[in-house]
C-alpha positions as CSV (number, residue, x, y, z in Angstrom):
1,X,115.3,-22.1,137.7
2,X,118.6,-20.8,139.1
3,X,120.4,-22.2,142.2
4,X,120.6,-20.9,144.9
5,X,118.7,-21.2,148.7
6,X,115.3,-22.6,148.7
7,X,113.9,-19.5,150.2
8,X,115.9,-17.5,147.5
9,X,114.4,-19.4,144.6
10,X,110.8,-18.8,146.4
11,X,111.0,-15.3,146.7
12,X,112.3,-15.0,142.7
13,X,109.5,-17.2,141.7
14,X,107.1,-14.9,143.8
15,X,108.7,-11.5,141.5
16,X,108.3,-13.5,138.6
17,X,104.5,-14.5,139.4
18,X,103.3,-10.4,140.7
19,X,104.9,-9.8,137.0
20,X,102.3,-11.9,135.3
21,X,100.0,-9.9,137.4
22,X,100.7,-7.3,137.1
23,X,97.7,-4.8,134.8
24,X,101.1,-4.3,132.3
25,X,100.0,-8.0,131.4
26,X,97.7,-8.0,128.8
27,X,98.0,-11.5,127.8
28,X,94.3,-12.6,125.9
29,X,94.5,-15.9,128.4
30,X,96.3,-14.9,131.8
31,X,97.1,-11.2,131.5
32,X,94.5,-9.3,134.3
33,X,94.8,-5.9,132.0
34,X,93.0,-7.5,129.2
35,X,89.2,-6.8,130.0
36,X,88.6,-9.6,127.3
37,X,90.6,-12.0,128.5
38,X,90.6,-15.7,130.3
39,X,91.7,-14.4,133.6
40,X,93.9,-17.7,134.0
41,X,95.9,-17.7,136.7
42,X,99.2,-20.3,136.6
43,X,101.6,-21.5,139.1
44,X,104.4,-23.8,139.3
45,X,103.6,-26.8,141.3
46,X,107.5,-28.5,141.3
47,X,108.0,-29.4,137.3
48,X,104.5,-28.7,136.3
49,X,102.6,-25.2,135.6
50,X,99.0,-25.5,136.1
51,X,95.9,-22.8,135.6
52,X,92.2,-23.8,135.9
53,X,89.6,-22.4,133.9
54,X,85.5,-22.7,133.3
55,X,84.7,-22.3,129.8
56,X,81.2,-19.3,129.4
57,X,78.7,-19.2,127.0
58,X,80.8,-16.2,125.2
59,X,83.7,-18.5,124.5
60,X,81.5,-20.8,122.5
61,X,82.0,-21.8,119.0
62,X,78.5,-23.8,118.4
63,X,76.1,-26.0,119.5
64,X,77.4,-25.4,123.7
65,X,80.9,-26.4,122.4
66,X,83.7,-24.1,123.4
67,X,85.7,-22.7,120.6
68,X,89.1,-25.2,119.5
69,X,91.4,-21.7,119.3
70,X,90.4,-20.8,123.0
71,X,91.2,-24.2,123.6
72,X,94.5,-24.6,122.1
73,X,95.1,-20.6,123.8
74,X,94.5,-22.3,126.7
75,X,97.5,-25.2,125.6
76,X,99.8,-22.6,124.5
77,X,99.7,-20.6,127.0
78,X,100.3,-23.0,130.3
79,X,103.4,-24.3,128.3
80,X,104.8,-20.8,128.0
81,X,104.3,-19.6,131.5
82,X,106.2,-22.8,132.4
83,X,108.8,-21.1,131.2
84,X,107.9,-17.5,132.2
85,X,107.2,-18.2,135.5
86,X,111.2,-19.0,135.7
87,X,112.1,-16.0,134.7
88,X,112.2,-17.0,130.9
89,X,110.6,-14.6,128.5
90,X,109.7,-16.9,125.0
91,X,107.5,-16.8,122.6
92,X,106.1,-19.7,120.1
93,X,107.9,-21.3,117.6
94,X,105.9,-24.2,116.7
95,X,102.7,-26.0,117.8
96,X,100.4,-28.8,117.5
97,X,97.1,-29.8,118.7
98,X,95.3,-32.6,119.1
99,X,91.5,-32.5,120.0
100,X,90.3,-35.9,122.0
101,X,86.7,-34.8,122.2
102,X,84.8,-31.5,122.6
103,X,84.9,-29.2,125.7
104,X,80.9,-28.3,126.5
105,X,80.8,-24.9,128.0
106,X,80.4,-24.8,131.6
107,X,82.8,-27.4,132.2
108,X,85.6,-27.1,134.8
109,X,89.0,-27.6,133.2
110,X,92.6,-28.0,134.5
111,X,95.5,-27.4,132.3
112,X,99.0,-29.2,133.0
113,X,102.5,-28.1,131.2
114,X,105.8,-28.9,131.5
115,X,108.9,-29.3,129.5
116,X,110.1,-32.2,127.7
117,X,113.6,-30.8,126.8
118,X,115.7,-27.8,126.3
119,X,119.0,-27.5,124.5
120,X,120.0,-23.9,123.4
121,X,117.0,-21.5,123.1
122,X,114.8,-24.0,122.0
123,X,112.4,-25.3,124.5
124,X,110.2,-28.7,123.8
125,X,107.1,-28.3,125.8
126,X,104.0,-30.7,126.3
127,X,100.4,-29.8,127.4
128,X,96.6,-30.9,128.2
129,X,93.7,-30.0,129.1
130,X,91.8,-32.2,131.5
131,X,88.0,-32.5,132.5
132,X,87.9,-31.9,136.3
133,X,85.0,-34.1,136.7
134,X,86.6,-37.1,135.4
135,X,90.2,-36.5,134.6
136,X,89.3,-37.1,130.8
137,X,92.0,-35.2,128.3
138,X,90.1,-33.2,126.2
139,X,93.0,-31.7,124.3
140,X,96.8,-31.9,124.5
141,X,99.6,-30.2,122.8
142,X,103.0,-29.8,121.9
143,X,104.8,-27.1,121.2
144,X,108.3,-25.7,120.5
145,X,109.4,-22.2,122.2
146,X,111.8,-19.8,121.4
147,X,113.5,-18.3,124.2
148,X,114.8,-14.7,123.7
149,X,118.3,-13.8,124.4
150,X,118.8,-11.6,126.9
């Protein structure tokens, strides 16, 4: 985020965030113009972006089990709106995955990103998913991020 007064930095964080919600976002996991989507709504909470989100019966894959690629949507996303919530449009470069245990639908979620390191226009994110009832991580990822020049 750039320097500059505290209430500065708010009120640029606050353009940044009626962006993402604005109905030119159609974004499959936060964007409120896709009538298909997620809904998920992110925030920056000091070095951390964070979204919630309650897996339905249409997101299933089989057997009650939400489907692993709205799962890792889920990842992916929360790590780029780290960075798009300060103002940084990206897009991914890389990412990996790594499944603990299922997600039954139904079941509260919180999702956690943040970045591990930047150096040029290559951003190193990290990510989970956790089970609000017991703080287990269900998934987490990693991911690499492509910032684009301005």
């Amino acid at each position: 985020m750039s320097e500059g007064r505290p209430e500065e930095q708010a009120q640029q964080q606050a353009k940044r965030a009626a962006v993402l919600a604005s109905d030119s976002n159609h974004c499959f996991v936060c964007g409120p113009a896709n009538p298909i989507g997620l809904g998920v709504v992110f925030s920056l909470d000091g070095d951390i972006c964070r979204g919630e989100f309650t897996p339905d019966a249409q997101h299933m894959g089989y057997r009650n089990v939400t489907h692993g690629g709205i799962v890792f949507s889920l990842l992916d996303d929360v790590m780029a709106n780290w960075l798009w919530l300060q103002g940084v449009q990206c897009f991914t470069a890389r990412a990996d995955i790594r499944y603990r245990s299922e997600l039954v639908v139904g079941t509260p979620v919180r999702l956690e990103g943040w970045c591990e390191k930047r150096k040029g226009r290559l951003a190193q994110m990290q990510s989970r998913l956790i089970r609000c009832q017991d703080d287990f991580v269900v998934a987490e990822a990693s991911g690499a991020f492509m910032v684009n020049e301005a």
